[in-house]
Backbone as CSV, one residue per row, in Angstrom:
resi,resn,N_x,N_y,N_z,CA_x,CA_y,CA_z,C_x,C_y,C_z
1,UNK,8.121,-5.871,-10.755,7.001,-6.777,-10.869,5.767,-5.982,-11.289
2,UNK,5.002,-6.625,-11.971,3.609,-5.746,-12.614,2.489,-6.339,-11.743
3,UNK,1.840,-5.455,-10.990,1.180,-5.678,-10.125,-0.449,-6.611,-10.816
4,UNK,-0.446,-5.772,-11.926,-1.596,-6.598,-12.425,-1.283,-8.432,-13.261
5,UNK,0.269,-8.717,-12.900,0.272,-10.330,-13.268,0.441,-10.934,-11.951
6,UNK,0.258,-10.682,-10.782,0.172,-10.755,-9.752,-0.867,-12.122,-8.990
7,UNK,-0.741,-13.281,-9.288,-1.625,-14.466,-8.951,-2.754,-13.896,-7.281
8,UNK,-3.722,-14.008,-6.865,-4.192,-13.863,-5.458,-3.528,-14.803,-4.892
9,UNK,-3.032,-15.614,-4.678,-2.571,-16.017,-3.526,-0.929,-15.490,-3.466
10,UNK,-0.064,-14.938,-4.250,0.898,-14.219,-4.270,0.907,-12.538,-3.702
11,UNK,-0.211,-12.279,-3.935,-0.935,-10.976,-4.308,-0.795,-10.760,-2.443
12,UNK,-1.973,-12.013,-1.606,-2.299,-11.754,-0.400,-1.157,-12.055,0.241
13,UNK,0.193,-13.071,-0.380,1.377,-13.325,0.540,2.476,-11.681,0.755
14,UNK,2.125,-11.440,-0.788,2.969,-9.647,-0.650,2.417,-8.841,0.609
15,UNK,1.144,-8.529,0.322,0.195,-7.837,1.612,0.731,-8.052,2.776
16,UNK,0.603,-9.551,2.978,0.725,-9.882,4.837,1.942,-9.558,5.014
17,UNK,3.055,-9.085,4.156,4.111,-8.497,4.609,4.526,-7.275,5.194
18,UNK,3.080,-6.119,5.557,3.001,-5.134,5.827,2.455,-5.390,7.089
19,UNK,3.245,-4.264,7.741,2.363,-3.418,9.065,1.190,-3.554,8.917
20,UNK,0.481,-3.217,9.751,-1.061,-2.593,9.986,-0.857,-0.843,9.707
21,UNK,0.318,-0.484,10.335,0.455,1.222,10.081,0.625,1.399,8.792
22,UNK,0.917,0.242,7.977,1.783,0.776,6.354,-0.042,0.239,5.575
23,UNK,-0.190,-0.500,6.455,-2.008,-0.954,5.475,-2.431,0.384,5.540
24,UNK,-3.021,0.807,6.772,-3.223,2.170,6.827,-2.695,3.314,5.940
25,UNK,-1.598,3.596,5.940,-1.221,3.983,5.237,-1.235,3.897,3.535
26,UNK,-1.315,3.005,3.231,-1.529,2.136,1.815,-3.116,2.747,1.555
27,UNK,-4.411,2.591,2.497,-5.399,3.040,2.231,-5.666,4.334,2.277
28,UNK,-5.146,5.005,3.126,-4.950,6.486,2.731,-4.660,7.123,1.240
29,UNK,-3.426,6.155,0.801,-2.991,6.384,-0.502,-3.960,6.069,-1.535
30,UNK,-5.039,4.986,-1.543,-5.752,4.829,-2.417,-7.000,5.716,-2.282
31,UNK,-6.816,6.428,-1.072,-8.337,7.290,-1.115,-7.325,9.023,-1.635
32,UNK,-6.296,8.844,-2.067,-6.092,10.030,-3.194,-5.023,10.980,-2.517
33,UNK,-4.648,10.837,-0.893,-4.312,11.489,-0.085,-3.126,12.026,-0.323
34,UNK,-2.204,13.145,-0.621,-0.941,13.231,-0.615,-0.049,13.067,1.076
35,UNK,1.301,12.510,0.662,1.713,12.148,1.719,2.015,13.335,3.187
36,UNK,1.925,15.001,2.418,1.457,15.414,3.888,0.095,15.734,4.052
37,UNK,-0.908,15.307,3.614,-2.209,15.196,4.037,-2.034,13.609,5.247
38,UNK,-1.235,12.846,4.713,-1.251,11.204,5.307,-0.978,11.370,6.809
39,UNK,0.252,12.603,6.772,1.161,12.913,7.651,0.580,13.621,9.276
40,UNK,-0.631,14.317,8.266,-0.656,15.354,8.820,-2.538,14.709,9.688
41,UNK,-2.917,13.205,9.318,-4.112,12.739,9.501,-3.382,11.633,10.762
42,UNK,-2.367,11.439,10.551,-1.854,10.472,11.352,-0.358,10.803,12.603
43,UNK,-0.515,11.944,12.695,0.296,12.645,13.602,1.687,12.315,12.920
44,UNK,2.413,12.030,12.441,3.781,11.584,12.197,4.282,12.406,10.731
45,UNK,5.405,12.689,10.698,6.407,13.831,10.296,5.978,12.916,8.148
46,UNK,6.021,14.032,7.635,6.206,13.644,6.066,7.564,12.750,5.820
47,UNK,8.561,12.856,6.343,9.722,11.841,6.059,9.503,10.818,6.451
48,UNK,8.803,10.309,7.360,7.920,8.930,8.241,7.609,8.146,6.921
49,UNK,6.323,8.918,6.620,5.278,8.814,5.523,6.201,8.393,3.973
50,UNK,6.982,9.704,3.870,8.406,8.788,2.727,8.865,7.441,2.943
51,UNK,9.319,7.651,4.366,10.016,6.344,4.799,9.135,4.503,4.357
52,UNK,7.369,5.212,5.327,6.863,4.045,5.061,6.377,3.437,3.281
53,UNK,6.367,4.414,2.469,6.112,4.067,1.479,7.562,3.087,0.592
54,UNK,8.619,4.125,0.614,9.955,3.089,0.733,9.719,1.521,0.691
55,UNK,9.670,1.512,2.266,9.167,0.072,2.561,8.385,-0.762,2.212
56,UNK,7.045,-0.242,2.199,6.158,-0.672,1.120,6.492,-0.905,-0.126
57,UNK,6.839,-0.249,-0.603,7.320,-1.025,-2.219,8.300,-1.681,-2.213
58,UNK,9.195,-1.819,-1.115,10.487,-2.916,-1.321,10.139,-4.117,-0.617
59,UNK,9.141,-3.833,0.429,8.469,-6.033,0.752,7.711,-5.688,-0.361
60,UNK,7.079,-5.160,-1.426,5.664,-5.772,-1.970,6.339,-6.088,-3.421
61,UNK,7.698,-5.841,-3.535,8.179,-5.862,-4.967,7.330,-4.819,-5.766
62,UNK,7.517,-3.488,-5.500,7.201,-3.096,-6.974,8.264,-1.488,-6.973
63,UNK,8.036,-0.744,-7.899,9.203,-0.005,-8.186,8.629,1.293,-7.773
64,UNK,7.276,1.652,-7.719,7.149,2.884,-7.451,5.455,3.799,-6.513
65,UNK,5.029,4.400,-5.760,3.834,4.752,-5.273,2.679,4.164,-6.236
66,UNK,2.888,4.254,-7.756,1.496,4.145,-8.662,1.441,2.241,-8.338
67,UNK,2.339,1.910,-8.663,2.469,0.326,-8.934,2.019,-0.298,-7.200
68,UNK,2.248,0.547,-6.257,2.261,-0.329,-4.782,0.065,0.271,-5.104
69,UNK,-0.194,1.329,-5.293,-1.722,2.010,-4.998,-2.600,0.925,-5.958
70,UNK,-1.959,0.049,-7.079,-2.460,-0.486,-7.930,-2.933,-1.965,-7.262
71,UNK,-1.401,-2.502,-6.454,-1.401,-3.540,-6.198,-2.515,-3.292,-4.834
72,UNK,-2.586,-2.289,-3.823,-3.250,-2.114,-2.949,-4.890,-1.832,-3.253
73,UNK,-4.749,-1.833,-4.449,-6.484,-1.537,-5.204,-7.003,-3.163,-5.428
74,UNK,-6.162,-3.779,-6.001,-6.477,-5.057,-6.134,-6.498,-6.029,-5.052
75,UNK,-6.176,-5.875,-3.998,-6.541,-6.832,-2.843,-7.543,-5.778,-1.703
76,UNK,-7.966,-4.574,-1.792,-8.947,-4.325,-1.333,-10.032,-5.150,-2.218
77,UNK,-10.287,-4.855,-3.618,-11.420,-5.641,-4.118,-11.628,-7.021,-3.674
78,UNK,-10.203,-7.584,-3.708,-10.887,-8.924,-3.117,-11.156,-9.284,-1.958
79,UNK,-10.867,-8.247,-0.769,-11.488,-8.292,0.317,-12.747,-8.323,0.599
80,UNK,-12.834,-7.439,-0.824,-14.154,-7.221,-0.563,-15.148,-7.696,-0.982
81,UNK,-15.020,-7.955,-1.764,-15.505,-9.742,-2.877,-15.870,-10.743,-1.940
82,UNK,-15.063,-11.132,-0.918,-14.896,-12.154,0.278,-15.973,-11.762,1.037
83,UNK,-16.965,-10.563,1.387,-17.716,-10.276,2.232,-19.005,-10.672,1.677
């Protein structure tokens, strides 16, 4: 799936399919972090950090870290839009 044909209300149904630890995580990733910097900010082992990204891209439909940081760029903005 291409994150940028992504409707907002599809966009925010992908999202709510995450943790709060994998949001976290997800924002870490958009502030540039490699995953043992993520690892190593959030007490838990770099294979964790593999693991949760995994996951993340298989509820959010997309194929890879760039495509999930893209889709996670685009519903911060509209969070933030909303304020």
């Amino acid at each position: 799936m291409n994150p940028f044909d992504i409707a907002v209300p599809q966009l925010e149904e992908l999202i709510s399919k995450l943790t709060p630890r994998q949001i976290q995580i997800g924002m870490l990733l958009i502030e540039g972090k490699t995953g043992r910097e993520i690892a190593t900010i959030l007490s838990i082992s770099r294979g964790a950090i593999k693991q949760h990204i995994r996951k993340m891209c298989w509820k959010v439909d997309v194929e890879n870290r760039v495509q999930l940081i893209v889709l996670l760029v685009r519903w911060q903005v509209i969070q933030e839009l909303r304020q």
